[in-house]
N, C-alpha and C positions, 0 to 999 in steps of 0.2 A: 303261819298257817299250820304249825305242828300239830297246834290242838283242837282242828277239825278232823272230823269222823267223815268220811262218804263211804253214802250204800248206791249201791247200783241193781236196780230190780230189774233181772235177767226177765220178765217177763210172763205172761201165762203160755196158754196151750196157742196161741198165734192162728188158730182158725180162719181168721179173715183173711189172713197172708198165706192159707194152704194154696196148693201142693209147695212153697218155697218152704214150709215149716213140716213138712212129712219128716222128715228127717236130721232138722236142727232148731233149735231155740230161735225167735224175731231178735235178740241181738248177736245171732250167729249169721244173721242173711248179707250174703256180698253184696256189697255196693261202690257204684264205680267204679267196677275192673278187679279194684285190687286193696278194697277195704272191706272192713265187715263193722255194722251199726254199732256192734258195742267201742268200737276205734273211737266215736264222738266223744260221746261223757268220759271214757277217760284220759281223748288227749285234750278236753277241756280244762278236765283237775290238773293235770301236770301242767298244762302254760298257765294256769294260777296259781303254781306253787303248790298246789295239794299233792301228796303222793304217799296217801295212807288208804287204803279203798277195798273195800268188801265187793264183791260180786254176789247175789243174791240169785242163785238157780233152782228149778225144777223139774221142765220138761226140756228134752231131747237136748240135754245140756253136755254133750260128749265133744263136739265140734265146738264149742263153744270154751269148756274148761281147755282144749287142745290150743287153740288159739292165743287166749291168754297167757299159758304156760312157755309159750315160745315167743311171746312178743316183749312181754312187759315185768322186767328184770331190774331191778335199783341194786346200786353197790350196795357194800358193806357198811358204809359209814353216813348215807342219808337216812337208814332206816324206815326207806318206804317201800311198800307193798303192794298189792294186787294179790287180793287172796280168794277163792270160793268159798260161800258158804249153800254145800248146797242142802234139800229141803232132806231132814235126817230122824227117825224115832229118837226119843231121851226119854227121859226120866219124868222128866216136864208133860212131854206133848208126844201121841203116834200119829197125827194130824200132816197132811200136807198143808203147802201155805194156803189158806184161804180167802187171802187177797193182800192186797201192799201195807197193810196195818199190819197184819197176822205176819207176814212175811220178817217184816221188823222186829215185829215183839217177839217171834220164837229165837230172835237171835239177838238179843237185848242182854245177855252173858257177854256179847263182843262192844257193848257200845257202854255199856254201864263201870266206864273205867272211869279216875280220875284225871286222867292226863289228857280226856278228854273235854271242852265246853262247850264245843259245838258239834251237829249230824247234820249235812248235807244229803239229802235224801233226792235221786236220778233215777230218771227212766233210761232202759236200756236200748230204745230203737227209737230215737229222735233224733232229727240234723238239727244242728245249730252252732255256732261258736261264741260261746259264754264267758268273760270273765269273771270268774266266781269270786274274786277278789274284792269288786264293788258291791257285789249281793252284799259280803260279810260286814263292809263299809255302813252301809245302809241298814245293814240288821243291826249293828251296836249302836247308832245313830240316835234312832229309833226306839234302843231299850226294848224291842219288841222279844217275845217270847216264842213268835216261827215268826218266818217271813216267806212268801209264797211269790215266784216269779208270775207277774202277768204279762199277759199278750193282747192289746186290744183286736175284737174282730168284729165280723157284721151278726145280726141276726143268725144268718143259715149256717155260718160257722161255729157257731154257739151251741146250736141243736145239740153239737157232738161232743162239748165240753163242760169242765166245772166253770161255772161262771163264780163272779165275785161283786157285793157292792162295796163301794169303799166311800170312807166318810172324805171331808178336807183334811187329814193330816195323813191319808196314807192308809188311813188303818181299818180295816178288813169290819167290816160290819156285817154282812150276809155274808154265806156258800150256798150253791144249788147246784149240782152234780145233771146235765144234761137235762137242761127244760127243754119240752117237748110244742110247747104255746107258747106263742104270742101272753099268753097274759102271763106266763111263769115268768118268758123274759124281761117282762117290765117290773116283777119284782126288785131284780138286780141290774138293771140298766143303768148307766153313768149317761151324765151328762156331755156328750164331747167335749163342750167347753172347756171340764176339769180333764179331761186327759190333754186338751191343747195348751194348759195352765202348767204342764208338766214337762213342757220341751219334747211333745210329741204329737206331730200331725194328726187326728184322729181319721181324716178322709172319711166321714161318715159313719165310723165305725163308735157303736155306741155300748160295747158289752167289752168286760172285761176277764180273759179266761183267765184259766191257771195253765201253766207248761206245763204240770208235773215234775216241778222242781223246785223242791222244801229246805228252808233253812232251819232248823231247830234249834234251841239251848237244849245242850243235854238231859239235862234236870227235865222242863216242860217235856220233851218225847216221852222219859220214860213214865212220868205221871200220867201223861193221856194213854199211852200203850197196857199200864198196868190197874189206873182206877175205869178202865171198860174193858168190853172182849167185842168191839167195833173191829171189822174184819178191810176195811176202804176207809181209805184215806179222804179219797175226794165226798162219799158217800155219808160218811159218819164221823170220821174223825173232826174235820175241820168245821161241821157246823156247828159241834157241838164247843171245839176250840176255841170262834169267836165269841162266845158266852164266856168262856171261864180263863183266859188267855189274851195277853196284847198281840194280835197276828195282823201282819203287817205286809202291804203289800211292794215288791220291786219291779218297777215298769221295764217293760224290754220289747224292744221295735223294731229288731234285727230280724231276717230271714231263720223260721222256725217250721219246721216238718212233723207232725208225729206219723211215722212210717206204721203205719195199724192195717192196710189194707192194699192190695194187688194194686189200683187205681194210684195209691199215694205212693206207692215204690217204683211203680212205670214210672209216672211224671214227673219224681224227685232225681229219679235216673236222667232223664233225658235235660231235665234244666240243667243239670250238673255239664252236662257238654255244649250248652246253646254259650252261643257267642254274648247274651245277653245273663248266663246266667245269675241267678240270685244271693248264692253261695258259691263260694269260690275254694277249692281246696288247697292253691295254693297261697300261704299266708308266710312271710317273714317271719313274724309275730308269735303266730299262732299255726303251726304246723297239726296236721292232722296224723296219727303213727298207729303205724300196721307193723304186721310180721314183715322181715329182711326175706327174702325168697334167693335173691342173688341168681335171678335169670337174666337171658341172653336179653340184649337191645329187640325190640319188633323187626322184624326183616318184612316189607312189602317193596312186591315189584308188579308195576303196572299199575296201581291201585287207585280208585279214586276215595277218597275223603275228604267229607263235606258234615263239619258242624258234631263232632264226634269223640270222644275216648278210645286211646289206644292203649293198652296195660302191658307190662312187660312180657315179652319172650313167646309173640305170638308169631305165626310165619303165615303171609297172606298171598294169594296168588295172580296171577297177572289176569286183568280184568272185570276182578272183583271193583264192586261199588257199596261203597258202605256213606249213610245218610243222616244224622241226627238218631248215631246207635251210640252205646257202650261196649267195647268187646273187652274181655276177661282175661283173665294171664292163660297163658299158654294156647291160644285159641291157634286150631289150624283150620284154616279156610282156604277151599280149592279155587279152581279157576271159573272165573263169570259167575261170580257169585251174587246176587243183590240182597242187601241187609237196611232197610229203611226203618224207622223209628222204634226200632227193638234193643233190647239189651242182653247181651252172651255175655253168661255168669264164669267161662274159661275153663278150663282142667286142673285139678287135682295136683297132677304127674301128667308125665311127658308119653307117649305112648313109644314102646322098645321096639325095634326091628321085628322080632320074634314076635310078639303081640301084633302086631299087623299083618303078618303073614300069615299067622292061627286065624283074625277076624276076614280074611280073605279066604281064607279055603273055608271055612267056616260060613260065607255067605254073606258074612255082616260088614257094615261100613265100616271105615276106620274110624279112630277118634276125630273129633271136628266135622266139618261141615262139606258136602261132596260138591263137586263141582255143579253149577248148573241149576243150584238151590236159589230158590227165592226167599225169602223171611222178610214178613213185615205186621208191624204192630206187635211186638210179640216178644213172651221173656223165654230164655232157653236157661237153664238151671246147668250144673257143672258135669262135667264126662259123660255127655251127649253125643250118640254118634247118628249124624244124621246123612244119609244117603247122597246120591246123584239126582239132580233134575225135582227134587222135592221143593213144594211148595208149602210152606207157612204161615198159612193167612187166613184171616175169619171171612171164609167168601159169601157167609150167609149173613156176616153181622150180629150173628150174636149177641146178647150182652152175656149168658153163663149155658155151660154145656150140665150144670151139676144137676146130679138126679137124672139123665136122659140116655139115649140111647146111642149119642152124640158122643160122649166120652168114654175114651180108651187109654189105653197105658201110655202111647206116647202124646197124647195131650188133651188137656183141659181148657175151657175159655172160662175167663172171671174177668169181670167188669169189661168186656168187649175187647178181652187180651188171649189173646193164645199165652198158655204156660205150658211147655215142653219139660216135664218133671225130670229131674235127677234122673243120670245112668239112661235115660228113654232111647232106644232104637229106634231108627226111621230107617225102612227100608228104602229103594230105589223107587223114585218116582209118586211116592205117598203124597197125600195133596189133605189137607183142610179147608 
């Protein structure tokens, strides 16, 4: 696997995931307590033997380059990496990236080596666990020229995706980048028959997307990046690909998330703790790796938990009830507290003696969560201090506060979630 290439595209401006993207990149957002999205794709590459990897950033990429830098280290003598490339003026281009095509090809100086023959091309805020190892299987197989991972889905799943037709050998005949009809969709509809021909249940599901995740031959990336100036991959690139290129498709039927919006990060959150979940973080096999923190054990007394994430080095107190939540490293939670299907992003740092006694003469809560607080349905974002006897909860139902006279600094509702932004104060007693 020496001579694959992986890029990893840190992502755009994350708009649909605001207020969690106010202040870091969609593959900087925590997940699970005590991971962050870009952890997937690259402890994907490493249990497949990859560990040669570009990071591809742009916006609010500080928490993100910080991250990497402290987590993901190879010796001296495997000569693998994790490197940034983030979006920079040259000689070439004063352009920011203008999409995952343009993204690639302004850094096509890192990928146009010899000692490369193949580019692994990732997105940076999807679950899944991949062995990348059978893609490459399948891509030399095949003689194909890319190879594009697919996901069978239904009609309504499809709206939101590149779909694909594929012939009887695998091999990619149409792309159509989010059809919006019934009749676009039946342009590229599969027969279920042929996905159940392939060792894959189809369940009714007739449309075949793309994951956004690209196998290339070196050569064919850098000829479609350098004979156009197509700025999307899923958009421009690959229709015009399957015309002039073997692009070949690799079926995959394993639990897949693309984390793009509040709605799909709640509920990615919360499967992640159900007893039934769909993806499971812990694997023998295939370990999932984040930064070492080297905090204390959780300490809870009195507590009840039911169906839930507990993250390192949190201290909870007697009487709290916590329900199908996620809580976060360092979380302190007072006493009679109720926390139901929400997810606490945790702290930072630990709050110091001194710091607590300044935010008490000072009038503010401590760090964590005050005694007597209710929270439900709802994301709390990291070094949150939210008061005594407050309540959390969209009592009007909601489905968005945005634009209204409804949202204030310590919270916003998106897809009928309370998000309690980064740093937000909650005084005593505040109610939603």
């Amino acid at each position: 696997m020496r001579n694959l290439l992986t890029l990893v595209l840190g992502g755009g401006r994350g708009t649909r995931l605001y207020p969690l993207t106010h202040y870091r990149s969609k593959p900087a957002v925590p997940l699970a307590g005590k991971y962050r999205l870009i952890d997937i794709p690259l402890s994907n590459c490493i249990n497949s033997g990859l560990n040669r990897m570009y990071v591809l950033t742009q916006f609010n990429s500080v928490s993100l380059h910080r991250h990497i830098r402290r987590t993901y280290a190879f010796d001296a003598f495997s000569a693998g990496f994790v490197e940034i490339l983030a979006a920079q003026q040259t000689l070439d281009t004063e352009n920011w990236y203008q999409g995952t095509a343009d993204a690639v090809r302004q850094n096509l100086r890192y990928i146009d080596q010899l000692e490369y023959e193949y580019v692994l091309v990732l997105s940076g805020d999807q679950l899944y666990r991949m062995d990348f190892r059978q893609m490459l299987a399948a891509h030399k197989e095949s003689q194909a020229d890319v190879t594009i991972a697919g996901i069978p889905v239904d009609r309504q799943t499809a709206r939101s995706m590149g779909l694909m037709r594929v012939d009887d050998s695998g091999r990619v005949a149409g792309f159509l980048e989010k059809p919006q009809t019934d009749k676009e969709i039946d342009i590229v509809r599969m027969e279920p028959s042929w996905i159940d021909a392939r060792g894959i249940e189809s369940r009714g599901r007739d449309c075949l997307a793309s994951m956004g995740i690209y196998l290339f031959n070196r050569p064919a990336l850098v000829k479609l990046l350098t004979m156009t100036d197509y700025h999307d991959f899923g958009r421009e690139i690959f229709p015009a690909a399957t015309r002039s290129h073997r692009v070949q498709v690799h079926l995959f039927d394993g639990y897949w998330e693309d984390i793009g919006t509040i709605r799909s990060f709640y509920e990615a959150n919360l499967q992640l703790a159900a007893v039934d979940r769909p993806f499971d973080l812990a694997s023998a096999v295939a370990p999932i790796y984040t930064r070492a923190r080297f905090l204390a054990p959780s300490r809870l007394d009195g507590v009840t938990v039911r169906n839930s994430l507990i993250a390192d080095g949190c201290e909870i107190e007697d009487g709290t009830v916590i329900e199908n939540s996620v809580i976060g490293v360092r979380c302190r939670i007072g006493k009679n507290v109720t926390i139901r299907d929400s997810v606490l992003m945790g702290n930072d740092e630990y709050e110091t003696a001194a710091e607590a006694a300044q935010a008490e003469a000072a009038g503010t809560p401590r760090q964590g969560i005050g005694a007597g607080t209710t929270i439900r349905r709802a994301i709390l974002d990291k070094n949150c201090r939210i008061g005594e006897r407050v309540s959390i909860i969209n009592q009007r139902e909601l489905d968005s506060t945005e634009n209204t006279a409804d949202e204030t600094e310590q919270a916003v509702i998106r897809d009928g979630i309370v998000c309690v932004p980064r740093g937000a104060v909650v005084p005593n007693g505040w109610a939603i």
